[in-house]
Structure formats: C-alpha cells, structure tokens
C-alpha positions in Angstrom: 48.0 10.2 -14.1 44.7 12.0 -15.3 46.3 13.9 -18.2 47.3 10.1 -19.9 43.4 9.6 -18.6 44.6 6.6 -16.4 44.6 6.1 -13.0 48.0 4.8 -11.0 46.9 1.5 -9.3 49.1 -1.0 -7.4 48.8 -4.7 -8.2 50.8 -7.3 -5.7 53.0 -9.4 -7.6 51.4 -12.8 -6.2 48.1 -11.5 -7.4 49.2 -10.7 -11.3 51.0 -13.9 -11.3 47.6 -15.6 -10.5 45.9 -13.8 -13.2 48.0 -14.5 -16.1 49.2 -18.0 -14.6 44.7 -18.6 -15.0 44.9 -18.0 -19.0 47.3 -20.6 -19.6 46.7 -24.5 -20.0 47.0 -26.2 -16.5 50.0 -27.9 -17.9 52.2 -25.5 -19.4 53.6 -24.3 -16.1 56.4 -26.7 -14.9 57.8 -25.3 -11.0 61.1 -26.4 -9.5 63.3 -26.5 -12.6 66.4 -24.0 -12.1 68.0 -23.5 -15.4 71.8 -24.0 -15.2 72.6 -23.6 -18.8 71.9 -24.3 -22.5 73.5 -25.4 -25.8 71.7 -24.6 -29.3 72.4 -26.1 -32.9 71.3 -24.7 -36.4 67.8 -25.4 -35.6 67.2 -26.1 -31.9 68.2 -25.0 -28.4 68.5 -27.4 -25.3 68.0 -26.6 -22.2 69.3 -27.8 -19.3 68.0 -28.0 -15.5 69.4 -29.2 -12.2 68.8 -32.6 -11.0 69.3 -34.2 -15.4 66.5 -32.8 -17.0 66.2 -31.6 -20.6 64.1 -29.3 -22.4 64.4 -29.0 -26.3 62.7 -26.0 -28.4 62.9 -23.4 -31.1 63.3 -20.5 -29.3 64.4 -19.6 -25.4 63.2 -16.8 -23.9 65.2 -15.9 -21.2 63.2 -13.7 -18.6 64.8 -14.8 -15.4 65.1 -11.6 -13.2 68.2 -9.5 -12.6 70.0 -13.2 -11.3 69.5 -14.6 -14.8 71.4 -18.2 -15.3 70.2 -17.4 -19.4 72.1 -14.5 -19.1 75.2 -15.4 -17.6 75.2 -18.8 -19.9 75.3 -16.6 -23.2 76.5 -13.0 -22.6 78.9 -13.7 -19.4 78.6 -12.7 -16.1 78.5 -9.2 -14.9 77.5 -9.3 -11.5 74.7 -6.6 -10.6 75.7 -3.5 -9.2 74.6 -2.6 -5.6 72.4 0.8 -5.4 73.7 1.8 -2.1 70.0 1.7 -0.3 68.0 -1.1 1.1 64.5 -1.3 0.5 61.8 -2.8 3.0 58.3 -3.5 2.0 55.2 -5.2 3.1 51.7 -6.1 1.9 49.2 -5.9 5.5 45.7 -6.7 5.9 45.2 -2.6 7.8 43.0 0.5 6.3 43.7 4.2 7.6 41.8 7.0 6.5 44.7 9.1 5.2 45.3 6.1 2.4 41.7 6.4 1.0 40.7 3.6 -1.7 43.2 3.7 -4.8 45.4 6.0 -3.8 48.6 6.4 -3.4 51.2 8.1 -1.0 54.8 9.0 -2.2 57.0 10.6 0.9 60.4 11.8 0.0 63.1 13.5 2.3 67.6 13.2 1.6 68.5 9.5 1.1 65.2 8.3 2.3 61.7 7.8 0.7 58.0 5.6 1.6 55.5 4.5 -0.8 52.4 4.1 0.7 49.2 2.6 -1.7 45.7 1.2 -1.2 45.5 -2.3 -2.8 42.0 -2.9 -2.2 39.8 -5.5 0.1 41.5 -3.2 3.0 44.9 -3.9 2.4 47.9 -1.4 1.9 51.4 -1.8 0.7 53.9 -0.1 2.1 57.7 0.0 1.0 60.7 2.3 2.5 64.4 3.0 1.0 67.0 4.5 2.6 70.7 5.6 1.5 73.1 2.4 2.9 76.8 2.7 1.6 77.0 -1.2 2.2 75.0 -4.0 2.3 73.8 -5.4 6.3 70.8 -7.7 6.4 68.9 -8.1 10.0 69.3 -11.3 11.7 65.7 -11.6 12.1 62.4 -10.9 11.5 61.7 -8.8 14.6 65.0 -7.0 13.9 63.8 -5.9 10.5 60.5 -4.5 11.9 62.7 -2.5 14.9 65.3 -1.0 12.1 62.1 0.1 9.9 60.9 1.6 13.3 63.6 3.5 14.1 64.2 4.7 10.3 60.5 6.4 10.2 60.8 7.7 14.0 59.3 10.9 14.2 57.5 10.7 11.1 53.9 12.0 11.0 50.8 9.8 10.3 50.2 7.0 8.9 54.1 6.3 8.4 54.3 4.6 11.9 50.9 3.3 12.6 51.1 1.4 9.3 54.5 -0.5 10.0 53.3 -1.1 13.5 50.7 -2.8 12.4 52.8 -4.9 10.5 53.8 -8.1 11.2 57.4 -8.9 11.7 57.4 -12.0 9.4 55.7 -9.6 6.9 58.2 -7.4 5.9 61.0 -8.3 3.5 64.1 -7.0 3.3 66.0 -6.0 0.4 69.2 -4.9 -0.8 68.7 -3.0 -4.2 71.0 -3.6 -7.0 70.7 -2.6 -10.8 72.3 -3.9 -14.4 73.9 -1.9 -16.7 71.7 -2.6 -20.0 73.1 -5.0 -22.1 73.7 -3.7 -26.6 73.3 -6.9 -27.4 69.9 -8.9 -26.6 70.6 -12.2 -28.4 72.4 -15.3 -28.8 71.1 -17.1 -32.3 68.1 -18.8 -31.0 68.4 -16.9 -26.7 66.7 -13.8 -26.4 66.5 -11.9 -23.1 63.5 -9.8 -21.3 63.0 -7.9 -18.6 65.1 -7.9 -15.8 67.5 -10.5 -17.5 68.4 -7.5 -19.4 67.9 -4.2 -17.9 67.1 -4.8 -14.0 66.3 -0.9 -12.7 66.4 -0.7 -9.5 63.5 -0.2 -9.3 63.4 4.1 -8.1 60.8 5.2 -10.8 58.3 1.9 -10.9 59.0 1.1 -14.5 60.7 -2.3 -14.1 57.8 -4.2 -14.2 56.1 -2.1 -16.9 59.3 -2.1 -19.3 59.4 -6.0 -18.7 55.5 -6.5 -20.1 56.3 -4.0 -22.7 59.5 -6.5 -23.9 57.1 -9.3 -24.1 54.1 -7.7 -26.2 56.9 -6.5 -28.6 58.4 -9.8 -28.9 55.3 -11.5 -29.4 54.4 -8.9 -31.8 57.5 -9.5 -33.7 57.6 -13.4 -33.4 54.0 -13.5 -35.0 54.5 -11.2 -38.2 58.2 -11.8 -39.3 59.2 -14.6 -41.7 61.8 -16.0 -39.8 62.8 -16.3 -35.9 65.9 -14.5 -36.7 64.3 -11.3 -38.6 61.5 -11.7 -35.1 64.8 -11.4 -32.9 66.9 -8.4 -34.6 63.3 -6.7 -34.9 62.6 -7.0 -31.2 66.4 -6.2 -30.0 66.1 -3.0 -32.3 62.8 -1.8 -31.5 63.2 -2.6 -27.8 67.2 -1.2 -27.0 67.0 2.2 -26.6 63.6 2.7 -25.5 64.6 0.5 -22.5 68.2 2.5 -22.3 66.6 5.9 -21.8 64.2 4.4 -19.2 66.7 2.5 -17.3 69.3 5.3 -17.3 66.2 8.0 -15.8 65.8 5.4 -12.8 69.0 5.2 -11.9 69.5 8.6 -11.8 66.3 8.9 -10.2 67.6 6.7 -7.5 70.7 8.3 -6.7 69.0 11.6 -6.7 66.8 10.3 -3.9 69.2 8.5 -1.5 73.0 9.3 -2.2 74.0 12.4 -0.3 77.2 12.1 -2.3 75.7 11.5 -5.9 77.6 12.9 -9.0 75.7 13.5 -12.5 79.2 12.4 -13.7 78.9 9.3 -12.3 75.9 8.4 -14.6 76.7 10.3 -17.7 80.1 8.3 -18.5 77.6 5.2 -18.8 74.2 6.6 -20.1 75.7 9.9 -21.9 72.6 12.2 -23.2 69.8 9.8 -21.8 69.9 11.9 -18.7 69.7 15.2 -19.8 65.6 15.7 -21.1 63.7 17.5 -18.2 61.3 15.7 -16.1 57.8 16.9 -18.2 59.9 15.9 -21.6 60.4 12.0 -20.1 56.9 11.2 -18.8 55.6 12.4 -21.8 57.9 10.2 -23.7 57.4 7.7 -21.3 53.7 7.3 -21.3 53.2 8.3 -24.7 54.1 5.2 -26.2 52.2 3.1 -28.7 53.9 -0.4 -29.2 52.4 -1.4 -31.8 53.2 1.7 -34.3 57.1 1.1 -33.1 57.4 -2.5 -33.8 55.6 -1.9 -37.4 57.8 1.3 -38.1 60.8 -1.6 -36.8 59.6 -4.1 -39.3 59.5 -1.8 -42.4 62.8 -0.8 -42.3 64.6 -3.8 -42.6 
C-alpha cells in the first residue's frame, strides 16, 4: 500500500466495535432487540422487535449484515448465495518471527488460500479458505482445529505452528456466502447499508470498507439535502455502482481463487463489463476515491 502512502493494518472486529461504540452516548445503544419487521406512514416509520416492542422514527437505516430482517421486510427475500468455500479464522494471543509487527502474510495455491497478519500486543489473526462444493460444519470444536490441520499439512512455516497454537474453541467456522447487489436501495423512509445490500464474500477485504464508505456518504447526504427523500435518491445514486463494480471484482476474485471449475461466464451474465478492467486499472479506481467530491458532484446534478 505505499504508493496510496498508507499502510495495510488489521483491526479485529470486537476492537472497532469498542472504538466507535466509546463516541456515542451510553444510552443510545439498545442490545437484544431483533428486528422482525416494520411499517411506515407519510411521515414516520415503525419498527417492530420480538418480544412487543416498538420503536418510532424518521428514518431507518437498515445495516443488518448479509441476514438482514430490513431487507427481507422491504425488498423480499433472496436467500444469499453460497460461495462454494468455507472459511476458518482465529484471533490468538502467539508472536512468530516470520509475522513481524504490522505485517501481513497472504498465501495462495488452487482452491485454497491463508491470511496471516500481526494485530499488535503479540497477537496474530489467522484466517484459511478452501474450495467446498457443499456446505459441512464440524461437530465440534476440536474437530474444527483437526480439519484446519489436515488442510495446511505439509505447509511450510508459520502456517502450522500458528494454528497449533491455537485453541480449539478459538477458531470459528464459516461457510461463505455472497448477495447479488440490490438496483434499488430504498423503500420511502428504509434505506439499506453494507452487507444488507451488497454482502461480498468477503475474497478481496473490501466488505467492511465499502460498508463505512455507505455510511459517511449517507451521512453526508442526510446533512446537506433539503429533504430526507432528495438525502436518500442522492445516497442510492452516488453509492450503486461504485459498490457494483467492487462487489462484482470480489466475487470474481473468489472464484478465481478456490473453484477449480470457475467460468468468466458465470459472472458476466450478472455483473456484465464490471469484470473486465485489469487488476492495476481497479486498485487504482479502488483506492483513489474521494467521497466527498462524489456525493457533491451527486448533489449538483439533481
């Protein structure tokens, strides 16, 4: 990353959660409450949560992950699409001198890859996909640990030595799955964000990155448009096909990686010319971006 003159650093979810959770007011996050559904009038929407409870407001923001209730309750359901790998990964308290202090590792052979990254105070995260035409979860925790082992076997340091140094309650297992991106963002006073939308699959690490980029733009938006509705048509437009080029280069980028059997084809009847720009022409789109200039370029032309 030293030509965009930043440097790649990992951040554990838990951790960034912590951060922005501190610069709110202590009250303003409620846990426990799973959506199940809303109804909106001309000037309000309701929300409604298991177990009776209510919420009115102006505006909901629906940014509930790839499993989104907000979704499903105004667009329909689509169920997400399975990636054909499963992903394992693991935050452990273990430094090795070949994963020196903010660095990264990226290992890549056919239909399997590893991620290894210094996280700082001596910690690593480690996370490893492999090509699975179906779904099969382990049946326990020591089960998950023995499959990961025998997925790396053979591979050189500090592959193995870091998962064995792993505990088996540590790892999680995951089955990857991906949405198609939705054209339309909105229902009158719903909007969507981040996964809710355009869940990635996460082969390129831009899932999280597109999902803070939603929110400054809609923040942007909401704060210098005279009306919510003008805030939401701004945001869907600026956001759509940014998002549709990014999500379409990680899905490729993930069946690239871990289908033996992958087919441009496949991709280009549902992401058409978002595939085609070479590897040095996306990053440089990708990283060159300046949210600020697109949601005011956004706003002037309405």
């Amino acid at each position: 990353m030293a030509q965009y003159g930043q440097p790649l650093l990992m951040v554990p979810w838990f951790e960034l959660q912590e951060t922005l959770a501190s610069l709110l007011p202590p009250d303003s996050i409620h846990l426990n409450h799973q959506c199940i559904g809303f109804t909106e009038n001309s000037d309000r929407v309701t929300v409604n949560f298991e177990g009776g409870k209510t919420v009115d407001a102006e505006l909901l923001i629906g940014a509930d992950g790839i499993k989104s209730s907000v979704r499903q309750a105004s667009m329909g359901e689509e169920l997400p699409r399975y990636g054909k790998r499963m992903l394992w990964v693991a935050f452990v308290k273990y430094s090795h001198e070949m994963v020196p202090a903010n660095t990264t590792i990226a290992i890549t052979v056919p239909g399997k890859s590893i991620l290894l990254g210094d996280i700082g105070n001596n910690r690593l995260y480690w996370g490893i996909g492999v090509f699975s035409q179906d779904i099969f979860l382990s049946q326990s925790s020591s089960e998950v640990k023995a499959r990961v082992l025998t997925e790396v076997a053979g591979w050189a340091p500090p592959v193995p030595e870091v998962i064995e140094a792993t505990p088996d309650e540590a790892i999680v297992e995951l089955p990857i799955h991906y949405r198609l991106p939705l054209s339309n963002w909105r229902k009158e006073r719903v909007i969507l964000l981040g996964d809710a939308v355009h869940a990635m699959g996460g082969a390129i690490g831009q899932g999280a990155n597109t999902t803070f980029e939603d929110a400054w733009e809609l923040s942007y938006c909401l704060s210098h448009a005279d009306s919510l509705e003008t805030a939401l048509n701004n945001y869907e437009r600026s956001r759509r096909e940014r998002v549709h080029v990014i999500h379409a280069r990680s899905v490729l980028a993930g069946y690239r990686i871990y289908n033996p059997q992958f087919s441009l084809q496949d991709l280009e009847k549902n992401f058409g010319d978002f595939v085609e720009a070479s590897a040095d022409e996306f990053n440089e789109w990708l990283y060159s971006y300046e949210p600020e200039a697109i949601a005011q370029t956004i706003a002037s032309s309405r």
